[in-house]
Every structure is written in C-alpha cells, then in structure tokens.
N, C-alpha and C positions, 0 to 999 in steps of 0.2 A: 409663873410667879411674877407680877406685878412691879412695877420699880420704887411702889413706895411700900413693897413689906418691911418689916424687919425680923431680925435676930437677937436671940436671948446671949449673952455673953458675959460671963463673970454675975451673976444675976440683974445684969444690967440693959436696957433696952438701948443700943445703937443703932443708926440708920446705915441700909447695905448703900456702898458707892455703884456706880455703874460698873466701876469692872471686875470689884468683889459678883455682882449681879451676873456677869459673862460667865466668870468662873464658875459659879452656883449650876445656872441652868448647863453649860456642856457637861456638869459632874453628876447631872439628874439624867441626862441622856444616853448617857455613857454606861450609866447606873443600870439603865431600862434595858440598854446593848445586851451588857452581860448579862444579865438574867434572860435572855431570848427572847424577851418581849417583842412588840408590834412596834418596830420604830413611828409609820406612818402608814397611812392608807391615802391613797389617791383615785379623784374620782374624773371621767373625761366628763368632757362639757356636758352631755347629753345624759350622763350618770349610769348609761349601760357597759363602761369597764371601768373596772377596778382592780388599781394595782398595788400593791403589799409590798413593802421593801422595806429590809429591815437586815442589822446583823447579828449574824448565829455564831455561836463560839469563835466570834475575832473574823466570821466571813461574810461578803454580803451577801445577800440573797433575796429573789425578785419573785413574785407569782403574780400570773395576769387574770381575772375571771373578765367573763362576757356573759350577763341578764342570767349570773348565778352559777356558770357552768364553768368548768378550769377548760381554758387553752393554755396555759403555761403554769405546769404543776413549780412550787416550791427547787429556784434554782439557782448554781452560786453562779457569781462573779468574780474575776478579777484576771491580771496579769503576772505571766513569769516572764523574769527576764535573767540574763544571760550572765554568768558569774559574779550574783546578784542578790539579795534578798527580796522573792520574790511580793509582787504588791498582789498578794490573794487571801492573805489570813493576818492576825495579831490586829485587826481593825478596830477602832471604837469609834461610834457617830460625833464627831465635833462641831456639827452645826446640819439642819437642814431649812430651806428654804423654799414654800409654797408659793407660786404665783400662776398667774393666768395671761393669756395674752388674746387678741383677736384683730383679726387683720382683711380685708380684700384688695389681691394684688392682679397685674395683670399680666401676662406673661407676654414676651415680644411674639410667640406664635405659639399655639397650643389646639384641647379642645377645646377648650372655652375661653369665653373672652374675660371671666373674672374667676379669680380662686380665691376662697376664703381657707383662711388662715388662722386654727381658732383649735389652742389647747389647755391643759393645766400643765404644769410645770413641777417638776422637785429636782431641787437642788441638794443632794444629799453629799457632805461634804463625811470624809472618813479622815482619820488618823490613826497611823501605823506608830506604835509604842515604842518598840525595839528601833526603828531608823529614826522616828521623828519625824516619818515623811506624810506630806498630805495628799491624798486622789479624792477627784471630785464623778461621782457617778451622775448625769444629768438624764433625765427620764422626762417624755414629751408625752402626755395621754390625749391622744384627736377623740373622734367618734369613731372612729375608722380603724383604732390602731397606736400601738405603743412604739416610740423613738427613745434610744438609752445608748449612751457612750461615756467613754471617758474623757474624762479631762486631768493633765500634770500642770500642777499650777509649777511658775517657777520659784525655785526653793533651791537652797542652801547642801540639802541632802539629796538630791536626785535633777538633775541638770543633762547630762548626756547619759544617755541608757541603750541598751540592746533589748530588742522583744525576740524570747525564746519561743514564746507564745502567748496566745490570748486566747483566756479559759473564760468564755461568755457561754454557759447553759442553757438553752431552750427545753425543758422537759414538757414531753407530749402526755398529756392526759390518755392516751390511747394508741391502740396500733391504727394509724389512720391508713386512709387511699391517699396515694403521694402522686405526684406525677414530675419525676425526676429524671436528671443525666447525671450521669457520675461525673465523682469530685477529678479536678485537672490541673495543672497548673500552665496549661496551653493550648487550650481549646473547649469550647462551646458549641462545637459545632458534629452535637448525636443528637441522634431520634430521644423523644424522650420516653419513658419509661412506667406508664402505669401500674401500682403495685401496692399494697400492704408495704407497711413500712419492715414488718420483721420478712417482707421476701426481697427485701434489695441487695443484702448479702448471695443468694443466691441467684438471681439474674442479673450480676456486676459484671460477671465475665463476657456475659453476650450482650451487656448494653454495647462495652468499647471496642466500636468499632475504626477500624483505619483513617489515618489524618497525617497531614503533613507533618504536625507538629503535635506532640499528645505526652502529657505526662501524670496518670494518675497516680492515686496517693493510698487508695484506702480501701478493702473491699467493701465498705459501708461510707462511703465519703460523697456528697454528695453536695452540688453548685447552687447556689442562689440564682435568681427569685425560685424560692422552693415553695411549691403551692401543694395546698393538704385540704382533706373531707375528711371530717370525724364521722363516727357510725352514727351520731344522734345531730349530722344536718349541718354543722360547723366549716368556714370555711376561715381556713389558715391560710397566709402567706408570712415568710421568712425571708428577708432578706438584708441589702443594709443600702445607708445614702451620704450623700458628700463623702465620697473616696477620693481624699487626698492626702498626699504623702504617705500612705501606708499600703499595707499588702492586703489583696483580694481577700475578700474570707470566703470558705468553705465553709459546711458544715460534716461532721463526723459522728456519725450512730452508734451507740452504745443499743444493741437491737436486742440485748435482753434484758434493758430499762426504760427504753425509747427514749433514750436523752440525747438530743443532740448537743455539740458543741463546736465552739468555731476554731477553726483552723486556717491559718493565713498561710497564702503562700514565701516559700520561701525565697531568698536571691543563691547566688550561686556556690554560696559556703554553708548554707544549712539555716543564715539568721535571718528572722521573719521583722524586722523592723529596727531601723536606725534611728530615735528621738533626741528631739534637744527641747526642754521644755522652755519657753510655755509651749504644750500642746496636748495635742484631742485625738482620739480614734474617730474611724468612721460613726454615724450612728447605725445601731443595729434595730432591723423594724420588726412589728410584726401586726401584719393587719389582720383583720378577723372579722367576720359577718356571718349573719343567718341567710344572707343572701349573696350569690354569685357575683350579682350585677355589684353590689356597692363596693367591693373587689377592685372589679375592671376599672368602675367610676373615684378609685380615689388615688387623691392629689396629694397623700402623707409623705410620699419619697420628694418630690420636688417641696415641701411645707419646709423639708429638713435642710432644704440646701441654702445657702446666701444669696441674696437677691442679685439681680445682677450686675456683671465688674463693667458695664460697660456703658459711660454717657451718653453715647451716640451708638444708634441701634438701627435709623434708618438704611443703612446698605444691606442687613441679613431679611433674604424674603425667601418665603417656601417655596421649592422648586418640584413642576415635573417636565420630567425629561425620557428621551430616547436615546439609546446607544449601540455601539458597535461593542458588543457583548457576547449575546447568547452563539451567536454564530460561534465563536472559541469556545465557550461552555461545553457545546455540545460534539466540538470537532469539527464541524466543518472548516472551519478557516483560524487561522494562527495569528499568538501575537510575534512572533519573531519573523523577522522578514527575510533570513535566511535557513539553510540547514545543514549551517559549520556549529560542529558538537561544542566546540567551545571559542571563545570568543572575550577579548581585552578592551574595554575603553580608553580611548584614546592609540591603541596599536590599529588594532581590527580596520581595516579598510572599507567600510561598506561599499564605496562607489566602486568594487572592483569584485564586489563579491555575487554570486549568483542567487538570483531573488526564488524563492520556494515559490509561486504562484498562487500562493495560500494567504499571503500578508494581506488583513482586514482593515488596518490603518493608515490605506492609503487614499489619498486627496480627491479623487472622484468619488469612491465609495461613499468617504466624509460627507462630501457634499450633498449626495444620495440622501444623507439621514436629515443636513440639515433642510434641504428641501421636503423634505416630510415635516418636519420639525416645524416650520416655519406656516405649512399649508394648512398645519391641527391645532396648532395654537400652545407647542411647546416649548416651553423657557427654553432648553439646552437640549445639545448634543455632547453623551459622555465616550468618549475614545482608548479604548484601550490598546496597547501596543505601541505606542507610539513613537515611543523612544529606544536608544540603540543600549540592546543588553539582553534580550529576552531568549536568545538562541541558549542559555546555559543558565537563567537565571533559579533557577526552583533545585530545592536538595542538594546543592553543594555548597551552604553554608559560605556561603562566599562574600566577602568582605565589599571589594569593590565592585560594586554587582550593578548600579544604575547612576547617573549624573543629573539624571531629571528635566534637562534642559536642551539635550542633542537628539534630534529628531532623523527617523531611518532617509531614507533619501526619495521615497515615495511619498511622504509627509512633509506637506507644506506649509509651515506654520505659519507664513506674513499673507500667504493667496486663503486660507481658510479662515484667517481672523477677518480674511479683508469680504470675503463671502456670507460669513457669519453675518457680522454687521450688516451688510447690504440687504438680509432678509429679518434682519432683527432679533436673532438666537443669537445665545450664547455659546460656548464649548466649554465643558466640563474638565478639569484636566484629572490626570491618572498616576496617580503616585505610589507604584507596588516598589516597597523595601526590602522584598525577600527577608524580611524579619534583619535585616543587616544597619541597626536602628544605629548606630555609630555612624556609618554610613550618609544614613540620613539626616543627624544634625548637622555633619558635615557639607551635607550641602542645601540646606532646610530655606536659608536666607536668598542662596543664591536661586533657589527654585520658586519661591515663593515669588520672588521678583519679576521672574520670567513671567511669574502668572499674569503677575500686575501690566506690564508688559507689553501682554499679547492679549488681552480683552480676559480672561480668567478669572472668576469669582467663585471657585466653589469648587473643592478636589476631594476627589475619593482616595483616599489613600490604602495600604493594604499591609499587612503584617504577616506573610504565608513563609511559613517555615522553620527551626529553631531559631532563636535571638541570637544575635552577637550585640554585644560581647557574650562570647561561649560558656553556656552553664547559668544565664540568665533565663529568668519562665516570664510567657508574654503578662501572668497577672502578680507580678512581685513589685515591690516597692518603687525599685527604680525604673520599670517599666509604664509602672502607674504612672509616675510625677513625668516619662517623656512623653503617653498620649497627653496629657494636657499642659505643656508646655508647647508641644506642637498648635495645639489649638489657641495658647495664648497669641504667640508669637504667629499664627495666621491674623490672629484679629488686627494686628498691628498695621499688616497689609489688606485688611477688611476680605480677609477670603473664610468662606464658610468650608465646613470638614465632615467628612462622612466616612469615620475609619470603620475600614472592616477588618478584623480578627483581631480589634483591638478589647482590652478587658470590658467587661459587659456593662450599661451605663448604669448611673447612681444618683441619677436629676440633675448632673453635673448641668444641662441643660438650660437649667435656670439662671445660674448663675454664669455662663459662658453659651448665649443662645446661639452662636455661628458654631457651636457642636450641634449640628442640624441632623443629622444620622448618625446611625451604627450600625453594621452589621451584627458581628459581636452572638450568632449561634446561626442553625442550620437553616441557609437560606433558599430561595428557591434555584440556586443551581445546582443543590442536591436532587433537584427532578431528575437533572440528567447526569448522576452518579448513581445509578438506580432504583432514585426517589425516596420519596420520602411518606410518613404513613400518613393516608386519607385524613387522621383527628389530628392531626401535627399543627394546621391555622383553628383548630378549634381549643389548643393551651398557652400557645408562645403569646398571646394577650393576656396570662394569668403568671404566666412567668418570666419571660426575657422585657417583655414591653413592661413591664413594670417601674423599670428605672429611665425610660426613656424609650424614644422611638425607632425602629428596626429598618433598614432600608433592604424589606426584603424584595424587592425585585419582582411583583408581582407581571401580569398581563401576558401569561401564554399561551397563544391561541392555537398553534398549533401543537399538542399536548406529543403528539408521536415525536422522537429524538428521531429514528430513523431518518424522518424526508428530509433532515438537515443533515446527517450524517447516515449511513445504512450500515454501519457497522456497530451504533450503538444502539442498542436496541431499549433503550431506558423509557418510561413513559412521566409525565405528569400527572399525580395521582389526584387530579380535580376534574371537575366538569370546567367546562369554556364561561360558563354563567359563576361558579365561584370565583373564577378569575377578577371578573368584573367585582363580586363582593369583596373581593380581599382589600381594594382602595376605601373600604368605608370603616372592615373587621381590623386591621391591621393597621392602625393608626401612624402615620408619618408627614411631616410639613415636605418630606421630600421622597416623591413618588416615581419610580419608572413604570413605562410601558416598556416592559424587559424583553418581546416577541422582537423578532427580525420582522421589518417592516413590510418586508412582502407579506408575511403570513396575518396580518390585517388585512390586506384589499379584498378577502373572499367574504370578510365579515365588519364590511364599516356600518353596517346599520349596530350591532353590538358593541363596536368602537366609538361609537358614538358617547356613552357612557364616561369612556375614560376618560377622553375629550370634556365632559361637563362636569364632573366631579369636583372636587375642590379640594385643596390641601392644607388650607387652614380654615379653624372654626371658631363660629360662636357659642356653639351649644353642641353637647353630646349625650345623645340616651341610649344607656345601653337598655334594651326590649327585652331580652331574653338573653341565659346564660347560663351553661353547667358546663367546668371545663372537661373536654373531652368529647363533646356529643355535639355542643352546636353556639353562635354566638351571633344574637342577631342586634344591628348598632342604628342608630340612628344620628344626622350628623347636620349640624344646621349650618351651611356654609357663610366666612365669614361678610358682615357688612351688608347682605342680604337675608332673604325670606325662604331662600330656597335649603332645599331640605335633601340629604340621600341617605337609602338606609341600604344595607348589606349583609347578608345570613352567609356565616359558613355551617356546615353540616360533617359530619365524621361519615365513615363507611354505611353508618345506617340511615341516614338522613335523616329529614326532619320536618317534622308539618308545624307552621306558624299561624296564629289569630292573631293576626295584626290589628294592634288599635291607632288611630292617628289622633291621638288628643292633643299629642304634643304640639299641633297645627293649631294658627289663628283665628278662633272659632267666627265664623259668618264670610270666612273668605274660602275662596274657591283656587284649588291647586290643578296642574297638568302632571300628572303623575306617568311616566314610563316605568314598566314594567320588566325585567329582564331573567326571565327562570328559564330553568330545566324545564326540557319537553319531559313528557310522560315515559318515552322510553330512554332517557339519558343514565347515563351512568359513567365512573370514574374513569372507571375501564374499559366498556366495549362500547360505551357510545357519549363518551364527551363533549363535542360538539352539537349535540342538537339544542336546540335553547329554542323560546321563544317571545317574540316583546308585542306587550300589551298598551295600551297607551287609553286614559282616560281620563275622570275629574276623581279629583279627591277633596273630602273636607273633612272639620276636625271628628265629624261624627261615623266617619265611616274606618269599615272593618274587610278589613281581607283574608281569607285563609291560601297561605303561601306552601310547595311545597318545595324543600329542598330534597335532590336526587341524592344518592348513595356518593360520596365523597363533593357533593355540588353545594349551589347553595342560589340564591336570587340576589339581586342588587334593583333599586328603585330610584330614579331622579325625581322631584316632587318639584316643580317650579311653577313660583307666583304669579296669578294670573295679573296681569295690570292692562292687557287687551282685551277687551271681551271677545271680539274676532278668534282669539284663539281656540273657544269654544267649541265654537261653528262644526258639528257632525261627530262631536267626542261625547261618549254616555258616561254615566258613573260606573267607576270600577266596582 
C-alpha cells in the first residue's frame, strides 16, 4: 500500500499519516498470518533455492526447495523455555524485511585466497500476543545453502530467560543415506556410520563405542555436520555456525516422519541455555547440491560467522610440525616419567623418584626431533609429557591434576629453548586438562606466559575425560563460552590453539583465526586403538571439516603398531601413498608428520612429498567426490604457481581421469607422482608405492589408480628453469 493512498471515513476522503500507514500494513500481514497464507518466498542469488516461510496457526514455519525438488519438507520453529511461556506458537508476522548483500573477503589463512560473500536475506520479525514479546527469525539464502537463527531483541517482556529447549525442524523429504555418529554430549570421537536414515535406530547400539568420556542421549540422536544423499542424487548437509554462548546442538529423529530436530546439550541440572537479551542463537545451516564437490567447496559456515576480532594478524602463520607423539599412542614410551600410581603437585618429589625408562619427554630425545625438524624444513616441535602430573592424570576426575609450567626433571626447558632457537624451530607446547577445565583457568594466564616466556607460539591443548566442575558435558553452554575464552585470552599473548576434544568447530575460525585447529572427532590415533574404517578420510571432509579444520595427525609410515609396541597389535587402515594424500584431502593450515622419525628414513624419497606440500592456499578444486567411496582435491599453494592434488579411496578404491585444466595454459609443470603399486593394499601390502615424475600442462590427462583403502598424492611445480627439463617425458 503506497503512502499516498487514502481512506474512506465518515464518507469523507482523509489522508492515512505515516503511522496510521504502519499500523495498516502489519494488520494486512497479520491478516495474511492467520489465514495460513504464504507470508514470503525467498529466492538465493542464483535462483536455484527457494525458501517459504511463513506462520501457521500462531507457528512458524520454513520449507527449503532446490531446482524444484524439497530438501526441507514444511517445518516449525521456535523456542521453549523454562517456567516460561514458551516462544513457539501464539505468533503473528509484525514486520518482515528483504535484502541482499555481496561481499569478497579474505581470510588470514584458508583454501582460498578470496571468498565471496553473497546472499538474500529475510528478516522476519514475529510477535507473541499473549506476552507482547517480540523474536526475530533471521534466514541467509547463498547458492550453496540456507543460514536461519534466532534473534531476542531487548524488551521489556523477556530480558533474562532459561532455554528448556530449542525446537528448530529440519523435515526430510525422504528416507535418505546418512553418514552419521550418534548424538553425545561428550565426545565426537566414533567411527561413522552409514545408513538409511529409518536404520539408525537400530545400529545405535553398536555405533557407541568406548571413550573416556561419552554421554549419549537418544536412540535416534544424532551430531552435526550431519551429511545426507536423497535416492534422486541430493546432497544434504545439516549443521550449524558462530557457536557462541550457547549449547551444541544435536539433532534428534523422529524415524517414523523423518523429522529431525534440534536438541542442545544440556549443563549439569538439566537446563539447555542461560540468555540475557539482546541476543541470538547459533545459526543453523543447511547446504545442498546436485553435486558432491560444491559440498566440500562451500564457504556458507564461515559466510556466517563475524569477521575478524583481531587488528593485528601478522604473528598467526600455518604451521607444520613434528612430534614426540605417536611413540605414546601406540605404547611404546610414556608420558609420565615415573610409575608411582598416584602422585601430588607440589608434594610428589620428582628429583627423588625413580624414572620408568619409558619417559619420551626427555631433553635428548627433544632434540632428536628438533634436529629432524630443522634438517626438513619444519616450523616446530610438538612435546608431549612434559610436565609433572601424568603418573595419575586420566579417569580420576581429578581437580588438581596439572600446573602447566613445572617441567619433569629430564626436561630442560631454558637448554631446548636455547637449542630450538640455535636451529630455527620452534616447540609446540602441550596443554592436557584432563577435562579438569576449573583447573585450567586457574592457571591459563600463568601458563600462557610461560609460553611467551620460553619461545612458545602455538599449544595443543586437550580436554580427555569428564569435565569438572562435575556433571558439566564438554559441549554445553558453559563449556562452549571456556573453549573460546581460552582462545581469546591466548590471542592476548599472540599464541595460536589447537584444542582437541574440544566441541566441534563452527567457522569460529574466522572470526578468531589463531583457533588454527581442532581435533574435535576420531583422529588418526584411532589407528592404533584398533583403527579406524578404510572410507573414515573419505567423509570427515563432508562432515567434521565442515565447520573448520581438523588436526588430524596424518603421515604414518610405518602403518604396523606392533614394531613400535609388540603387544599391540592395531594396524593403519591406509596405504603409505594415502598417507601422503591425506595433507591435500584433509584440509588444515596446521599439519603434522605424526610417524616417529625413524620410521621416515627407509622411505625419504615419499617424504619428500610431506616436505613440499604446503599448508596454506590460494585456490582449491575439489576433482572428484562421493562421500564415502573417494575424494580427490586439488590445492594451489599459496603466493605461488605450484599445485598438489591428493585422492583418498575407501576399501574398494578408485580409478581417476585426471584432467589438469585447472594449470596455466602454454606453461609447462614438473609433476611427481606418488601412488599405490599394483599390488598395494590397506592390509597386506601398504607400503608399496611408487613415484613417477614428469611434465605436465594444462592439456594433459592422467588416469590414476587408488589401491583398496589407498589413494595417490601429486606435487605439480612451476617450471621457471628450463634445465629442469632435461631427460623428463610427458606424463
């Protein structure tokens, strides 16, 4: 309605004012509400999804199509909260608000060196009748995929609130292929689970398997990034981004309507969120494509998060590194340096106690790694064990359980800084809180400083066990706001953070780029817990890396547990050639060579690989992609010309036509080669590889194969010597 209509009144013609005019049109809208109408239709830039939102008898309700087909049947929204009226029905639209926005930004490290930034927007404002209260549902449509959350404006009528829960719908158009872990409120870290969606109910019991710390919720409950195939070719992902100050969400099956919904975890009395408005929930996403690849390739989770909080960015740089690690993985050698069953910080005597002959963390070893370190051309050395606490640390819930800064007596912290330095590496340092997160901020400041200190930029920290305070879950509220407080409060001291078991990322990334990894689900030290399944690197890029990057610990070369322990008889369920693929398939600005450094020198011509790879990029194509079966990437390293691409394969492999267009057409590349030999295999014969080396240009094609759980990895680098030529054929 126009602002110079008018109204018939008394049979008289008067002009409406502006807010007679407000009034008008919210009482047309409101009008449209209750009669069940269409409030709006939203179209993404590109015009292939469209999304429906609208409210049904006082409820809202959202449906998403893509080029005509439903991924998101008709579904409601809203919140209950806790001795409360809750915000999920009595609704009427009081305003809604279309815009558009487009952007290219750039991220302080990523794949790419720009990401465009580019949605329609609705801002659908609701009002509750009966409280007077107002919620704002904010809906993002990319190409790629739908972002929708709430918003509490501050108001008069709703100010401080409890969330009893939050009832956000995703209804499935179908029984799809899932590829899921059950829902937890303390771990991420199972095998995942491929299934029809109505058989998760039944394979729930044998997905959960044993964890330090595990608390499921639901014989149908299942974790985000939840990744889905419709029978007609549809690829779903579910998940959500910018988690702050609230609780993880889960989703939960209704498996004889295929409706999911979200369920947040709770804190330690039952309630799922503490607000003071003004504020927002996470948004919740959901991407969608006819294709695998635009999946892996999109940048919707981080589009959603705030740019970033920090002026100065020059000290955070992608790191890779080697560590005194897998040696304890796997049993051979220990992080505790004695074997007194239990043990007191600040009582416990070290200098009087008898050393186990097993302690890894000691000062010649150290220097072992960084002399490796130093020789290949690795930023750091990561250390674990180091400090005094580890003889009793795990499963006894133990309060005062590490100080962070008192090192065993075999560890020399001013002779290894002063070593480090001399050869140009850094040292990693090693922060496990046995989940004793009280603890922790207890001494957060003083450890941090230590970092600063003693030459330290960059800690792994670790969350393994239940939380303390007691009856806290690692992904509820107050868990949430201390992984990123922790990460604030490093940036302060410019130290970069690499939490593992902490809740699963959310693009927070973006907006706080010194959160440079995560572990955050099952990483490869599940090789030598007796492994993990061959297609495991061919979905954790459709589901965990989705919110950000995974520090999983690739490069194990020597794939037998045994010759490092003989009593564990665990294997690596890769080929020696996947290995090297996983630095290209597995995207991280923060990379280890996870192998004990001996078990390199039988194979440095294939180390050679690790060594040139690169950890940050300018361009990323992903070539081929169906999760589950194989994933092959291509990775333009950045600042340069040079190129590497990486295949994983599942237990059947996989043959590749490789096409190089994505190369400088009229220039000429030095391509190595790194595949499975003809008889390799997961299991009886992972180590045999073979490297090829020759030209490549943008017109040329390869057919590659990947062995049974293997896969190949490719270095492509620019030719600017002609010399380099000289006795190399085309590939």
């Amino acid at each position: 309605m126009p602002e110079s209509a008018n109204v018939v009144v008394a049979n008289k013609i008067k002009p409406i004012n502006k807010s007679m005019m407000k009034k008008l049109q919210i009482l047309f809208v409101c009008l449209l509400a209750a009669l069940g109408l269409k409030a709006v239709e939203l179209k993404s830039p590109d015009g292939n999804l469209v999304l429906q939102a609208e409210v049904k008898n006082g409820r809202p309700v959202y449906a998403l199509n893509y080029k005509q087909r439903s991924v998101i049947k008709p579904s409601y929204l809203g919140v209950e909260l806790k001795n409360d009226k809750d915000l999920m029905s009595g609704f009427s639209v009081a305003g809604e608000q279309i815009s558009t926005f487009d952007e290219t930004w750039q991220p302080v490290w990523g794949e790419v060196k720009n990401i465009r930034n580019h949605y329609n927007e609705l801002e659908l404002t609701l009002k509750q009748a009966e409280t007077g209260r107002t919620m704002i549902i904010r809906f993002r449509l990319f190409n790629d995929g739908l972002g929708f959350r709430y918003e509490f404006p501050q108001q008069s009528e709703l100010n401080y609130f409890v969330i009893k829960e939050e009832h956000s719908q995703f209804a499935m158009a179908g029984d799809h292929k899932a590829f899921w872990i059950p829902g937890d409120y303390d771990t991420q870290e199972y095998s995942t689970v491929t299934s029809k969606l109505s058989e998760i109910r039944g394979l729930m019991k044998g997905a959960i398997t044993p964890n330090s710390s595990q608390t499921p919720f639901s014989p149908t409950g299942v974790q985000t990034s939840l990744m889905m195939k419709s029978d007609d070719g549809l690829y779903i992902n579910i998940h959500e981004a910018a988690l702050v100050d609230y609780a993880c969400m889960h989703l939960n099956l209704d498996d004889k309507n295929m409706v999911f919904e979200s369920w947040l975890t709770p804190d330690a009395i039952g309630d799922k969120g503490y607000m003071q408005a003004p504020c927002r929930s996470p948004w919740r996403t959901v991407m969608v494509s006819d294709d695998a690849r635009e999946i892996l390739a999109s940048k919707l989770i981080l589009n959603l998060n705030e740019p970033c909080a920090y002026e100065d960015v020059s000290w955070i740089k992608p790191v890779k590194y080697v560590g005194v690690w897998w040696e304890m993985i796997t049993g051979k050698s220990s992080w505790a340096y004695t074997d007194l069953p239990a043990v007191k910080l600040g009582e416990t005597d070290y200098s009087k106690a008898v050393p186990n002959g097993k302690h890894a963390a000691n000062t010649a070893h150290v220097k072992k790694y960084i002399d490796f370190a130093a020789k290949h051309g690795f930023d750091q050395v990561l250390v674990e064990g180091w400090n005094e606490g580890w003889e009793d640390w795990a499963g006894k819930t133990k309060d005062y359980v590490f100080d962070f800064v008192t090192p065993y007596p075999d560890f020399d912290v001013q002779e290894l800084r002063r070593y480090a330095e001399s050869k140009g590496v850094k040292l990693m340092m090693h922060h496990e809180t046995s989940s004793s997160v009280r603890n922790y901020e207890r001494h957060m400041e003083k450890a941090y400083q230590f970092m600063v200190d003693n030459g330290y930029n960059a800690v792994k920290s670790g969350y393994v066990g239940n939380i303390i305070p007691r009856g806290e879950y690692h992904y509820g509220q107050w868990l949430v706001n201390h992984y990123l407080y922790a990460v604030k409060k490093a940036a302060e001291y410019k130290i970069m953070v690499n939490a593992h078991e902490a809740v699963r990322p959310t693009g927070l990334c973006r907006t706080y780029p010194n959160l440079i990894g995560n572990e955050s689900a099952r990483g490869t030290e599940y090789e030598a817990f007796g492994g993990s399944n061959p297609d495991h690197t061919t979905i954790l890029p459709f589901t965990r890396l989705m919110g950000g990057p995974m520090d999983y610990t690739p490069g194990i070369f020597e794939t037998k547990v045994s010759k490092a322990n003989p009593d564990n008889h665990s294997f690596v369920h890769s080929t020696l050639a996947r290995q090297l693929a996983l630095y290209v398939t597995m995207y991280s600005p923060l990379q280890m060579a996870a192998d004990m450094i001996e078990n390199y020198e039988p194979h440095m011509d294939a180390f050679q690989f690790i060594k040139d790879v690169a950890v940050d990029w300018d361009d990323s194509r992903y070539l081929e992609a169906e999760p589950g079966d194989y994933i092959t990437v291509a990775r333009k390293a950045k600042g340069t010309e040079n190129w590497f691409v990486g295949c994983t394969a599942d237990e059947n492999g996989h043959v590749s036509d490789l096409s190089f267009n994505f190369l400088e057409p009229g220039k000429k590349y030095v391509a190595t080669v790194y595949m499975d030999a003809k008889d390799a295999h997961y299991e009886h014969n992972p180590q045999a590889y073979v490297i090829r080396k020759g030209i490549l240009t943008s017109t040329s094609k390869l057919k590659l194969k990947a062995a049974p759980g293997g896969g190949y990895a490719i270095s492509i680098m620019e030719v600017t010597d002609p010399q380099v030529l000289k006795g190399l054929k085309k590939l």
